[in-house]
C-alpha distance (Angstrom), angle and dihedral (degrees) to the residues before:
residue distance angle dihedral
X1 . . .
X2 3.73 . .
X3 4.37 84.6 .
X4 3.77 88.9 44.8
X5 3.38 93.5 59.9
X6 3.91 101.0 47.9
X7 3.60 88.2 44.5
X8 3.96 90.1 56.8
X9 3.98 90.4 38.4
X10 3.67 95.1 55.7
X11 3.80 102.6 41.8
X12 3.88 83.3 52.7
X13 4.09 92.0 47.5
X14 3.88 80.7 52.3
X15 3.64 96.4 53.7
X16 3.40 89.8 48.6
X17 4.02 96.5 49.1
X18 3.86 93.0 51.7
X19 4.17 88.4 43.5
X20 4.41 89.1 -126.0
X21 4.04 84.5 132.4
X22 3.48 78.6 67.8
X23 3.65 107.5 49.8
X24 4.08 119.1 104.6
X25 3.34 130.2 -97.0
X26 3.66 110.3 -76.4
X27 4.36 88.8 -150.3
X28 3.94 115.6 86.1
X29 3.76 121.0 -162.0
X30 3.90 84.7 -148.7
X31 4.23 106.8 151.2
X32 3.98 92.2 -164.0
X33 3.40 139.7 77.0
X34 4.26 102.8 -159.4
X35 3.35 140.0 -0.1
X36 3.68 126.4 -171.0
X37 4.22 114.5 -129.0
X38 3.38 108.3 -128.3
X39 3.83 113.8 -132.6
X40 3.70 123.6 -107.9
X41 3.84 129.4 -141.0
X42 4.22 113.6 -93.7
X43 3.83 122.3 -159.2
X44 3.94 82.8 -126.4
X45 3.55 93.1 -167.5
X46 3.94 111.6 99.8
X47 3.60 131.1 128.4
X48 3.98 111.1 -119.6
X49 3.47 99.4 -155.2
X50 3.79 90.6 48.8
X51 3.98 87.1 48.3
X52 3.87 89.9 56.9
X53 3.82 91.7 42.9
X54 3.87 90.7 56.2
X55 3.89 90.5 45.1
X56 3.74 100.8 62.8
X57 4.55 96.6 24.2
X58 3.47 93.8 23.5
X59 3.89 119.7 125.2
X60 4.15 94.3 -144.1
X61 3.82 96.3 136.2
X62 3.86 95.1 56.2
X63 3.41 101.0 -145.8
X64 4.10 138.7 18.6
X65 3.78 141.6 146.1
X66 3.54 114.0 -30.0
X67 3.99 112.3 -98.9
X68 4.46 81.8 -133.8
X69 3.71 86.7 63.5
X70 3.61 104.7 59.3
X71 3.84 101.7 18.9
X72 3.79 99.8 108.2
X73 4.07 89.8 52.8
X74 3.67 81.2 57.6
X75 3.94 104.1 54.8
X76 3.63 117.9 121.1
X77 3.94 96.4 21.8
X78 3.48 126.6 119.0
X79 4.37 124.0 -167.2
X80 3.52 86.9 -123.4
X81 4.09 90.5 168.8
X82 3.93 101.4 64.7
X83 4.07 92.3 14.2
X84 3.64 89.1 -134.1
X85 4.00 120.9 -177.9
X86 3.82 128.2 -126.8
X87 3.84 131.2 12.9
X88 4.17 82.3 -27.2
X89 3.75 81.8 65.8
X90 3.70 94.5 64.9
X91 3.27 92.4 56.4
X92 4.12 138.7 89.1
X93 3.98 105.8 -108.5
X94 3.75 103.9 -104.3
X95 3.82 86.6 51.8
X96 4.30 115.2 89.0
X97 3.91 125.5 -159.0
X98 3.56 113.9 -159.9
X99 3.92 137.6 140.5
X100 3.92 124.2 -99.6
X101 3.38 125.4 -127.0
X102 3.40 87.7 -94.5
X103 4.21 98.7 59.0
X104 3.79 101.1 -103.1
X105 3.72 123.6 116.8
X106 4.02 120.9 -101.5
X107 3.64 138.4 -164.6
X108 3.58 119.7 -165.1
X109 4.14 137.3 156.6
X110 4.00 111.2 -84.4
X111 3.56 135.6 -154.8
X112 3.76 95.2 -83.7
X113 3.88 93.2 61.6
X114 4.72 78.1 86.8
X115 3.56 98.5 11.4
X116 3.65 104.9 59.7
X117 3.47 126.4 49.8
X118 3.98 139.5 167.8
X119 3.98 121.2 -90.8
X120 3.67 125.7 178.4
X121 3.71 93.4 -26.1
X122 4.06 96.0 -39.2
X123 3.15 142.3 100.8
X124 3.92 109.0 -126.9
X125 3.80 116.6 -171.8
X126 3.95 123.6 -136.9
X127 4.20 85.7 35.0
X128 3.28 113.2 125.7
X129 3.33 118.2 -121.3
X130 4.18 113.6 -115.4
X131 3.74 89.6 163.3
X132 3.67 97.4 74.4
X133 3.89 117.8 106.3
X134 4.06 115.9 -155.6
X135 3.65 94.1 171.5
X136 4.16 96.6 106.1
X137 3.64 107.6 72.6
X138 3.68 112.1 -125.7
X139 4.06 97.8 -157.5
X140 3.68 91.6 111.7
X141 3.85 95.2 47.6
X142 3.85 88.4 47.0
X143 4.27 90.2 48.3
X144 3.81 90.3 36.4
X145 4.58 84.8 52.6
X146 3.95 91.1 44.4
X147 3.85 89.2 51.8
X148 3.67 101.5 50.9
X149 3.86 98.0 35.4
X150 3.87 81.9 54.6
X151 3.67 97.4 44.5
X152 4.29 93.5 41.1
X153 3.68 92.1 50.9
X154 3.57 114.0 19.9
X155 3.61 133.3 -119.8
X156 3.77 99.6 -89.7
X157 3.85 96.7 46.7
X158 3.46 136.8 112.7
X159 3.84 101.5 -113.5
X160 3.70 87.6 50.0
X161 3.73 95.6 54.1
X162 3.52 89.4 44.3
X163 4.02 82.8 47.1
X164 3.87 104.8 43.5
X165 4.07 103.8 84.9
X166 3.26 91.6 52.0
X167 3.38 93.7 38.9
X168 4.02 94.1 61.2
X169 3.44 91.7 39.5
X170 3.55 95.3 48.7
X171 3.95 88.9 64.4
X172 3.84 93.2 39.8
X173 3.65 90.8 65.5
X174 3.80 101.1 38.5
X175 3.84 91.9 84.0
X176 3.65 99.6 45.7
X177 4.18 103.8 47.8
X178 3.87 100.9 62.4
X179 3.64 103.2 115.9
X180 4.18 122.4 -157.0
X181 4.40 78.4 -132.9
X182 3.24 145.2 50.7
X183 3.97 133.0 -131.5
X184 4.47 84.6 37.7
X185 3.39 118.1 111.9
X186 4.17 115.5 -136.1
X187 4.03 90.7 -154.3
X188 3.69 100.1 139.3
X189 3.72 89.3 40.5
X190 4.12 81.0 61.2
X191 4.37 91.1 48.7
X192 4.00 83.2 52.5
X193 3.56 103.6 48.5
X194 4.05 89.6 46.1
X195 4.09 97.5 38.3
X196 3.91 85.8 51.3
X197 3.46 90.3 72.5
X198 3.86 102.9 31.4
X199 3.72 123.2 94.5
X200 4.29 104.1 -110.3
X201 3.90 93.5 -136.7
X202 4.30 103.2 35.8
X203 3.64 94.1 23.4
X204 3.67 87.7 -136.4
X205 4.20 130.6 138.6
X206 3.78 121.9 -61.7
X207 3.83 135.6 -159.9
X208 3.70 93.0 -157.9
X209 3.64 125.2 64.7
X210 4.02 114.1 -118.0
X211 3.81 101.7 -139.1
X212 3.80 138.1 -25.8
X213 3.49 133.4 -74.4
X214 3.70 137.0 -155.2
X215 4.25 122.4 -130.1
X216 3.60 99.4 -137.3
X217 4.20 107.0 87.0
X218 3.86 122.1 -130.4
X219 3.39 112.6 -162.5
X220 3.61 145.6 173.0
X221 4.24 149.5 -136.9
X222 4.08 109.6 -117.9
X223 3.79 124.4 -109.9
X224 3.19 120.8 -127.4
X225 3.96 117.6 -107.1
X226 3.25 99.6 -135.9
X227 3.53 98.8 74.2
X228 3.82 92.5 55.3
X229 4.36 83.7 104.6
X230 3.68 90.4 67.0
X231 3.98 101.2 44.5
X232 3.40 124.8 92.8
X233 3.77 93.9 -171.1
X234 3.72 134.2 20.9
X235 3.89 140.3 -123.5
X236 3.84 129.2 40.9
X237 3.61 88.3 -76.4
X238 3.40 97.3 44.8
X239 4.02 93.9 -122.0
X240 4.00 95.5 135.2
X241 3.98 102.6 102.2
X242 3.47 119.4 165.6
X243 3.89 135.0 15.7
X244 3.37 111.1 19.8
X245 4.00 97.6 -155.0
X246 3.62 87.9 59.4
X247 3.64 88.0 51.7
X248 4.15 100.0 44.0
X249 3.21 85.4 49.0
X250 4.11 109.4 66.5
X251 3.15 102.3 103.7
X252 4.24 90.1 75.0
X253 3.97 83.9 82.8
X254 3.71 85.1 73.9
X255 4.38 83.6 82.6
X256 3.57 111.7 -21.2
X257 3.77 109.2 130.4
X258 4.04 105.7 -144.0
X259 3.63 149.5 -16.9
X260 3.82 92.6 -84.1
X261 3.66 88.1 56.6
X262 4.03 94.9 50.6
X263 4.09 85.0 46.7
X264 3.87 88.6 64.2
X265 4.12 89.5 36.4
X266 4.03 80.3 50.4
X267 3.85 96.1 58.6
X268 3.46 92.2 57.2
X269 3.54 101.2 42.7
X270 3.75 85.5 67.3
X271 3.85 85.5 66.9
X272 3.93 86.1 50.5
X273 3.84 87.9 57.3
X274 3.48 92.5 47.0
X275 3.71 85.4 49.9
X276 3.50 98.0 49.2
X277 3.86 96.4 51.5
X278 3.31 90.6 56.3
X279 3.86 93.6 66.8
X280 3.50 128.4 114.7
X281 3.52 129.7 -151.4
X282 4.00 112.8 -112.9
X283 3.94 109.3 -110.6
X284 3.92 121.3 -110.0
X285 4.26 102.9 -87.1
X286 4.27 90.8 -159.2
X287 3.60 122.6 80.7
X288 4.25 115.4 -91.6
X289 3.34 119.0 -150.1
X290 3.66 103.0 -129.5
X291 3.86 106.7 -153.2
X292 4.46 94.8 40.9
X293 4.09 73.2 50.4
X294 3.82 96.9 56.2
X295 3.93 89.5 43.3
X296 2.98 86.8 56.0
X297 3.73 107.0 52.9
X298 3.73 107.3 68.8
X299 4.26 84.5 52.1
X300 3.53 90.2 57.1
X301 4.24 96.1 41.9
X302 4.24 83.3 46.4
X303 4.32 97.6 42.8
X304 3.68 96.4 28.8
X305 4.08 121.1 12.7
X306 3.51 87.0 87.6
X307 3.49 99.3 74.6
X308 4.09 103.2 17.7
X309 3.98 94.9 35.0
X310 3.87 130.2 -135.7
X311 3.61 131.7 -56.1
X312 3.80 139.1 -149.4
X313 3.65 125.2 29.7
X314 3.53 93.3 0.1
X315 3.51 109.4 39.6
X316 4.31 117.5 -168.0
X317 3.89 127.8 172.0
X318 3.91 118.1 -177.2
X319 3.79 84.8 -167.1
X320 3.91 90.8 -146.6
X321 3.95 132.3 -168.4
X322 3.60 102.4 -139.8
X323 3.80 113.7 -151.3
X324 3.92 121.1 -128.7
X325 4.01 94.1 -120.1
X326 4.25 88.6 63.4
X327 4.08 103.6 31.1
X328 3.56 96.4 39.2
X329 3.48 108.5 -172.9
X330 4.12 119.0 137.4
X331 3.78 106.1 -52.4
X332 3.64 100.1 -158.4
X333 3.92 101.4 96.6
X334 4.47 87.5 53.1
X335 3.81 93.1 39.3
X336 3.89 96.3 46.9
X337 4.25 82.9 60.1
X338 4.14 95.6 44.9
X339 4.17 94.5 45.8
X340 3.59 117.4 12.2
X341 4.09 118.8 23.5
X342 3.50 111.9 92.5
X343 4.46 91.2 -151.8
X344 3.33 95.2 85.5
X345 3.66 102.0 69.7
X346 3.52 91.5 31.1
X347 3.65 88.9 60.7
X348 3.67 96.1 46.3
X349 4.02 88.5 56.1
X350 3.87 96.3 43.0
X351 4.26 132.8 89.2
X352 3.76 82.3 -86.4
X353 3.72 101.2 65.1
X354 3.56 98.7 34.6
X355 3.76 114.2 49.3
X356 3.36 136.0 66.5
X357 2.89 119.3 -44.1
X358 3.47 100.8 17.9
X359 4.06 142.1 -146.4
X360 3.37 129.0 -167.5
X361 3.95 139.2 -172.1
X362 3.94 114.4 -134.4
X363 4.14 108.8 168.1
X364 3.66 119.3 -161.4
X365 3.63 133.2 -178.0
X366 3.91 100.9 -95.3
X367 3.79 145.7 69.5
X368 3.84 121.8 -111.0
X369 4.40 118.2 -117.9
X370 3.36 88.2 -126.5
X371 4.16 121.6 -152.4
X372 3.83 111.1 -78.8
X373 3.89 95.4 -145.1
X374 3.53 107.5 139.1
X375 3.59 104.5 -6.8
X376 3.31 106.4 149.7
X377 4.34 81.6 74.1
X378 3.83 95.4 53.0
X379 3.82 101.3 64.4
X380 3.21 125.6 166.8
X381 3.91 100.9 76.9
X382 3.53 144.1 -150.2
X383 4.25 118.8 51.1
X384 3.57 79.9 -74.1
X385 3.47 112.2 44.7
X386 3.64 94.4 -123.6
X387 4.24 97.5 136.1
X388 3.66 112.7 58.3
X389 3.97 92.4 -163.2
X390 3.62 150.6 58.8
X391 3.64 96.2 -139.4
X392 4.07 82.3 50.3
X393 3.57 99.6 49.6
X394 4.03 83.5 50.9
X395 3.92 100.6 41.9
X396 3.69 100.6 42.5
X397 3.67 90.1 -170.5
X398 3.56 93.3 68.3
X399 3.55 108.2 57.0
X400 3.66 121.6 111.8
X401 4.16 118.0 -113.7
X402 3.77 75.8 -151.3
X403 3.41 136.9 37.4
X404 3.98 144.6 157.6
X405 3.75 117.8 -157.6
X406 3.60 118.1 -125.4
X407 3.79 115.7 -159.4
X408 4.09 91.6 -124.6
X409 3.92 106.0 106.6
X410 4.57 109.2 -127.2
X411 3.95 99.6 -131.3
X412 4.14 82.5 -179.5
X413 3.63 97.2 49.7
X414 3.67 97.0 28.5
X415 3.91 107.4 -129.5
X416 4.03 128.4 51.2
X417 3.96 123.5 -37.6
X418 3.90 105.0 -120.8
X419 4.10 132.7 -164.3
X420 3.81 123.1 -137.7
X421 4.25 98.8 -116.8
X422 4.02 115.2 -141.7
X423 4.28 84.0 -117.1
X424 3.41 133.3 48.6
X425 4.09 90.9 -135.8
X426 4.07 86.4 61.7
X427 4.11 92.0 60.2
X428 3.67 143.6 27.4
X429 3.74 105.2 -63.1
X430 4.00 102.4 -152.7
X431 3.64 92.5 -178.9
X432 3.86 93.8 70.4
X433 3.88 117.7 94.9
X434 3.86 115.2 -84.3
X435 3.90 90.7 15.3
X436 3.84 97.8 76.7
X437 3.66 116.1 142.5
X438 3.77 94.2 -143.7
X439 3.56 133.7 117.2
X440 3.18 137.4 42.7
X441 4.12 101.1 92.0
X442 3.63 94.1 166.5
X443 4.08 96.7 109.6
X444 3.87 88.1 50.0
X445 3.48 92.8 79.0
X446 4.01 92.9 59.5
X447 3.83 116.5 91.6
X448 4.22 108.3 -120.3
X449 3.87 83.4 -101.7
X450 3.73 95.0 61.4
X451 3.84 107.6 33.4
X452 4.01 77.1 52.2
X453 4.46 87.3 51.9
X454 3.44 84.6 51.6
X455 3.87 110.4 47.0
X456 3.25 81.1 46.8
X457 4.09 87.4 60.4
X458 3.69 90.4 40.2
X459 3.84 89.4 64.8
X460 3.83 92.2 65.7
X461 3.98 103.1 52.6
């Protein structure tokens, strides 16, 4: 009895450790099986160029380390990836220098620290980046960076005024971005920690937390940006309405010091929009075998256009919320957003929401058919990056429970060849909550001859 009961205590105490007693409940009462987004009005009139400009020199995240700080661990290198000019040119490309409002010199994280990512031996912009790995937590390094930026410079400086949002924020985050994978990206998890402790309507520094969170991290793969043209609404789940500048441009909270500030970060963002729908998706590099390809079109536009859309000369996308009861796959990342996470009605009170023009965050119960463009690129699959291939995400049986990337692309199974690690902590664990592999059972109903007709057509959008 005695066993029993220590048994029961400690799987409980572990529960509670890891913050899973605190996860949603996985069941939706949803009553529909799609809805169509409805689009929302874009300013539609940002420069590209200027978008890209502002992307990799643009001063979005307000504040950061001081350049002063780390420029002797920087002498001798050279951004040889985006070429950049000036202290930005010193730096690795998802780094930023820029000057605070107060004149000193900054370096903070960019956009391209997600939204970029390595293919075949390039860098390719607007990829989201699966190779990232956010399962070290980095609340030591962010302490350990608050204490000696304090201690070089002194409190009532200029570097550490320039320093001190990001600085607070830095820490705020650190507990809340470990994920229990690698390859997901904890980005919302980032918006919470920092909105927490913003003011909704000025956007400036609270005491007092907002809302609650839970410990356990939900995170997510990253879209590709160069589908952004086709969407009428934003996120996995679809719950971006509205502006899509506002949107994109989130992650600011991270050291931005008001609502004025995020006004000017705002106009610019509508040049990153305008950059961003400009994107194309990078062409398949392997050899496509033309005629399995055309045999395999009209499968694809009669199993699957209905929810992805059509592709070539004339182009459709429904852009479709899918609900949980019909798609299937692990509901944890949409539930957490409809019943537990406190962001969404923060967001809907805050600067964001209400002024012009507006953006709003309205969660539902289902997972977005995303745009197919280029998907061969944007392995792994899933919302939550939990199959690493094509032939996976069409032969459910097939996929691993776990699974190691390797960095060698799988022309045959379209996606990235993977190892089975000796621990689950070395791979993607698809047995852990919000990182099931399930779902999805569309591709089982195609006979080996025609889910292999229409990879083969997949390769070619």
């Amino acid at each position: 009895m005695r066993s029993i009961f220590l048994a029961l205590f400690s799987t409980l105490a572990l529960l509670a450790c890891n913050g899973l007693r605190d996860l949603p409940d996985p069941e939706s009462n949803a009553d529909w099986k799609t809805q169509a987004l409805p689009p929302s009005a874009q300013s539609g009139d940002g420069d590209s160029k200027k978008g890209l400009e502002y992307l990799i020199y643009g001063d979005y995240i307000g504040t950061g380390i001081p350049f002063s700080f780390l420029e002797k661990r920087l002498s001798g290198q050279r951004d040889t990836v985006l070429n950049r000019t000036g202290n930005g040119g010193l730096l690795s490309y998802p780094f930023n220098a820029f000057q605070a409002t107060n004149g000193v010199e900054v370096v903070a994280g960019n956009c391209f620290t997600c939204h970029a990512s390595m293919l075949n031996g390039e860098l390719v912009l607007g990829l989201g980046n699966a190779g990232s790995d956010f399962q070290k937590s980095i609340k030591l390094q962010a302490s350990l960076t608050n204490t000696l930026v304090k201690s070089k410079y002194g409190k009532r400086s200029d570097e550490y005024e320039a320093f001190e949002e990001f600085g607070f924020f830095y820490k705020s985050i650190a507990p809340w971005i470990k994920t229990p994978n690698p390859g997901v990206n904890p980005a919302f998890r980032l918006e919470e920690a920092c909105a927490n402790y913003r003011d909704p309507v000025d956007l400036t520094y609270k005491k007092d937390a907002n809302f609650e969170t839970i410990r356990y991290t939900l995170a997510a793969d990253v879209p590709p940006l160069w589908n952004i043209d086709k969407k009428n609404a934003l996120y996995y789940n679809g719950m971006g309405r509205g502006d899509f500048a506002k949107l994109l441009m989130q992650a600011s909270v991270l050291g931005i010091p008001d609502s004025a500030y995020a006004r000017k970060v705002h106009q610019n963002f509508v040049d990153v929009v305008a950059w961003a729908s400009q994107l194309e998706s990078p062409s398949y590099p392997g050899n496509v075998d033309e005629a399995l390809a055309a045999k395999g079109m009209p499968i694809f536009e009669d199993r699957c256009s209905r929810c992805h859309g059509t592709y070539g000369d004339q182009e459709t996308y429904p852009s479709k919320l899918v609900s949980l009861g019909l798609v299937k796959t692990d509901p944890y990342y949409a539930r957490y957003f409809t019943t537990v996470s406190g962001l969404a009605g923060w967001y809907n009170q805050s600067w964001f929401a209400n002024s012009a023009p507006a953006s709003k965050l309205e969660p539902q119960d289902g997972y977005v058919a995303p745009p197919l463009d280029g998907i061969w690129a944007t392995a792994p699959y899933l919302h939550n990056g939990s199959v690493p291939t094509l032939e996976a995400l069409l032969n459910s049986p097939v996929r691993p429970a776990l699974w190691k990337r390797t960095d060698t692309y799988d022309y045959d199974q379209v996606g990235w060849k993977y190892e089975t690690p000796a621990k689950a902590k070395d791979g993607y664990d698809a047995s852990l909550p919000g990182y099931g592999n399930m779902g999805h059972y569309f591709g089982d109903k195609l006979t080996p001859e025609e889910r292999e007709a229409v990879i083969e057509y997949l390769k070619t959008l």
